[in-house]
C-alpha positions in Angstrom: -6.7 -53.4 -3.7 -8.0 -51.6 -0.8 -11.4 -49.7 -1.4 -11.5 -45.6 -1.0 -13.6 -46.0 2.4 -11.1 -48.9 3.5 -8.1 -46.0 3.3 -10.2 -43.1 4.5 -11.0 -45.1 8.1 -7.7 -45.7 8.5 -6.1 -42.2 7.5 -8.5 -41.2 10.2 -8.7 -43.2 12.6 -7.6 -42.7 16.2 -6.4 -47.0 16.7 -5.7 -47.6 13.1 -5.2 -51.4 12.3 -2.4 -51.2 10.3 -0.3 -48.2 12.5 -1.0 -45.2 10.6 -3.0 -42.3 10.5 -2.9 -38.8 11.1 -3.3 -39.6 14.9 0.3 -41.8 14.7 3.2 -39.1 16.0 4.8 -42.0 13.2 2.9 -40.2 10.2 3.9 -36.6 10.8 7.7 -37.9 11.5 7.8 -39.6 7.6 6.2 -36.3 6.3 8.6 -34.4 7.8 11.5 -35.8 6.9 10.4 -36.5 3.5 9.8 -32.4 2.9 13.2 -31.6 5.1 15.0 -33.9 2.0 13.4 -32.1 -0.8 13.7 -29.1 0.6 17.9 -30.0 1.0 17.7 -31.5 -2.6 15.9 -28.4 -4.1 17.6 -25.7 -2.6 20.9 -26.8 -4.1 19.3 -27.8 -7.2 18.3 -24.1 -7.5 21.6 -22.7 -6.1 23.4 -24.6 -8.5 21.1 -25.3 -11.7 20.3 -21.6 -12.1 23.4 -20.1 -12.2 24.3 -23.0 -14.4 22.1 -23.0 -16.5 22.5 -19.0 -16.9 26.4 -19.8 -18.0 25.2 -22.8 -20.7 22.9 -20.0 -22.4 25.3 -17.3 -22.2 28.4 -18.5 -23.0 28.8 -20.3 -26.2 32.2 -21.7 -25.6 31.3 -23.0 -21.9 28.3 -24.6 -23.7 30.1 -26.2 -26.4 32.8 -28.0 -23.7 30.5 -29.1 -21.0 26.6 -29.4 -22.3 27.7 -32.9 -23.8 28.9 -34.6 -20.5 25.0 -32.7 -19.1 23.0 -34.7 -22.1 25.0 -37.8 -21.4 24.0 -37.6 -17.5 21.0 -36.2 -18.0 18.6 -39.5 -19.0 20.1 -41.0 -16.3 16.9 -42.9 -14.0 17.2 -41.9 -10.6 17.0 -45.4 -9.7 20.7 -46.2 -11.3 22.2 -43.5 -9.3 21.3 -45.7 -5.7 24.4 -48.0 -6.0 27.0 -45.3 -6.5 25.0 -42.7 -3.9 25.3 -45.4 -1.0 29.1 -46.2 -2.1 29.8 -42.5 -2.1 28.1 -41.2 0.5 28.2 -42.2 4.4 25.1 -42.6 6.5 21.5 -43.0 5.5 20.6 -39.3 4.4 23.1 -38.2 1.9 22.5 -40.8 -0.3 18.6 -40.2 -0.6 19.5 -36.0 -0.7 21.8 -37.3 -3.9 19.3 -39.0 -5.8 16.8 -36.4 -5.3 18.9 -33.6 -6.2 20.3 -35.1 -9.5 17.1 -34.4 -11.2 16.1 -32.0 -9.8 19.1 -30.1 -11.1 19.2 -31.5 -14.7 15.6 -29.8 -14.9 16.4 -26.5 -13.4 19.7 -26.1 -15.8 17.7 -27.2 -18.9 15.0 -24.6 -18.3 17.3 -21.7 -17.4 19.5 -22.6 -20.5 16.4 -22.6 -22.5 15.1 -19.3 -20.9 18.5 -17.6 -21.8 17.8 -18.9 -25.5 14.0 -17.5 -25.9 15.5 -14.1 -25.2 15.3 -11.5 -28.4 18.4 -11.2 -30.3 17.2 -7.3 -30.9 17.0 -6.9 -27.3 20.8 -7.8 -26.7 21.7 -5.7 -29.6 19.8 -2.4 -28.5 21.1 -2.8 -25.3 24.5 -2.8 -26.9 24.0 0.2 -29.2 22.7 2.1 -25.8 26.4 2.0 -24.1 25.5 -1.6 -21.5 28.4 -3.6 -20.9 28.2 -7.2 -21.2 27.9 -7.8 -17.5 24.9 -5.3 -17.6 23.8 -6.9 -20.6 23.0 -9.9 -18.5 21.8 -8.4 -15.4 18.8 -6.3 -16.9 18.4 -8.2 -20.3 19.4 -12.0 -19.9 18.1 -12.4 -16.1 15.0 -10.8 -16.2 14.1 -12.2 -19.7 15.2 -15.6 -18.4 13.0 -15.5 -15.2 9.8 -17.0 -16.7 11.2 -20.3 -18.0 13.3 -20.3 -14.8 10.3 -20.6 -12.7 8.8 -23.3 -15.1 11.9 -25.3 -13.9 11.9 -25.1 -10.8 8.3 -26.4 -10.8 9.0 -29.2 -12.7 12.3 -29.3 -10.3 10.2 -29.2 -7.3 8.0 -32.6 -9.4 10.7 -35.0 -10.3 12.2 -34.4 -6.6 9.6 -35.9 -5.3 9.4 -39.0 -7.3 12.8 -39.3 -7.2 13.1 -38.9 -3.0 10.6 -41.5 -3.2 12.9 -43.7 -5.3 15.3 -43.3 -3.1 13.2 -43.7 0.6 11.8 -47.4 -0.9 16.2 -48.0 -0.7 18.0 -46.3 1.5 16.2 -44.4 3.8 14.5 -45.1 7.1 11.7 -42.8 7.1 9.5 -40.9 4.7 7.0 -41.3 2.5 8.8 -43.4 0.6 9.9 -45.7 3.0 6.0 -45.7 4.1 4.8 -46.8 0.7 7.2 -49.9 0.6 7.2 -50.9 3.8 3.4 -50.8 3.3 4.0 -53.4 0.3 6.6 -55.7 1.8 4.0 -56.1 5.3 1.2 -56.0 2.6 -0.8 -53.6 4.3 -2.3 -51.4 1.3 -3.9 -49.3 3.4 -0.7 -47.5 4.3 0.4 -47.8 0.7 -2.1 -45.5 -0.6 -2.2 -43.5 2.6 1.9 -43.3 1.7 0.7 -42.2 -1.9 -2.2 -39.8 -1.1 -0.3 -37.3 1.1 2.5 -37.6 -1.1 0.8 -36.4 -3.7 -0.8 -33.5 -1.1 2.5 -32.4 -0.1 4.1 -32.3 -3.2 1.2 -30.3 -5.0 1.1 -27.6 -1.8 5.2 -27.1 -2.6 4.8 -26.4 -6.4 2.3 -24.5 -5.7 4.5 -22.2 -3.2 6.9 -22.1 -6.3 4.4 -20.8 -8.3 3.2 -18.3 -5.8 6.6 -16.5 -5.4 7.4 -17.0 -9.3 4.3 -14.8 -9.9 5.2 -12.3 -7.0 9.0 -11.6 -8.5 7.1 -11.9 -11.9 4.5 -8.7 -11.3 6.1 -7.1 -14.6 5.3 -10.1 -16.3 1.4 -10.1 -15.4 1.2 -6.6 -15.8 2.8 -7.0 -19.7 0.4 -9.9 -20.2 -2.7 -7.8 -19.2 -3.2 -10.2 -16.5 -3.3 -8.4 -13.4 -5.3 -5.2 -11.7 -2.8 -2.6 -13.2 -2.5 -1.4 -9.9 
């Protein structure tokens, strides 16, 4: 195993010996590509799972018919999906997008369903004995009240992309920081392994923390309730 000072001198180094570093156009091209494919694989995980997941905690009869085909995919390893992604799905990028969105999704639907459930019964129920229709019921009742576990999703959404991109990347893809961390292993430079690793671990924790960022700015009602912010 290399040592911590080992890695740092080459992350930093202008002529790294094994062809890596933050001086190497190469580096910036695998992080790039690697956030482009989560960013794909989380959008649609978001622009699918939470509406979704809304209908699974709403409805009751669209619950009962399809949530036991989601449990059955759901524990599904990322790593089974690669066969059937590459058979389905043409060219190099598709395949890795797939296996990064899949769970991704399953955690986004799980928490909005969830979120829809934690909702107050009396809440529903006054709204109901104040005149709101059901389609209002769910706009200023359901939505809002769903909003916090939502967010919780889509941060552990944003996690399990990125271990499953990286999944994917050691496969199928060409570059990213997947592709970096087992290339690193098969030319046995571990170096560029726990470079790979390092600003994996960098990137993904600056993403989830963006999530958090506008989950607490769309969530100001929530801080304020909670005593948590400047009242202002």
């Amino acid at each position: 195993m290399p040592g911590l000072t080992v890695v740092f001198t080459e992350w930093v180094s202008k002529n790294p010996p094994y062809g890596l570093s933050i001086y190497t156009p190469e580096y910036y091209q695998h992080v790039l590509t690697s956030v482009q494919r989560v960013a794909i694989a989380f959008g649609l995980a978001t622009l699918l799972g939470v509406p979704f997941g809304l209908l699974l905690g709403w409805s009751r009869k669209f619950k009962d018919f399809v949530f036991p085909v989601f449990e059955i995919l759901r524990p599904i390893p990322a790593l089974a999906w690669v066969p059937l992604a590459i058979l389905m799905f043409k060219g190099t990028e598709s395949p890795v997008i797939f296996i990064t969105f899949l769970p991704a999704f399953f955690a986004t639907t799980l928490n909005t369903m969830l979120g829809v459930h934690s909702i107050d019964e009396s809440y529903i129920r006054a709204a109901y004995c104040l005149g709101a229709k059901r389609a209002q019921i769910f706009r200023h009742v359901v939505l809002p009240g769903a909003l916090p576990f939502i967010f919780t999703g889509l941060q552990i959404s944003m996690g399990v992309g990125w271990f499953s991109l990286v999944a994917g990347e050691m496969i199928s893809g060409e570059y990213g920081l997947g592709y970096v961390i087992y290339s690193g292993y098969t030319l046995v430079s571990y170096p560029v392994i726990a470079i790979g690793m390092i600003t994996l671990g960098l990137v993904g924790w600056i993403s989830s923390a963006l999530v958090r960022i506008v989950g607490t700015s769309l969530m100001q009602w929530r801080v304020r309730s909670l005593g948590l912010g400047d009242g202002s």
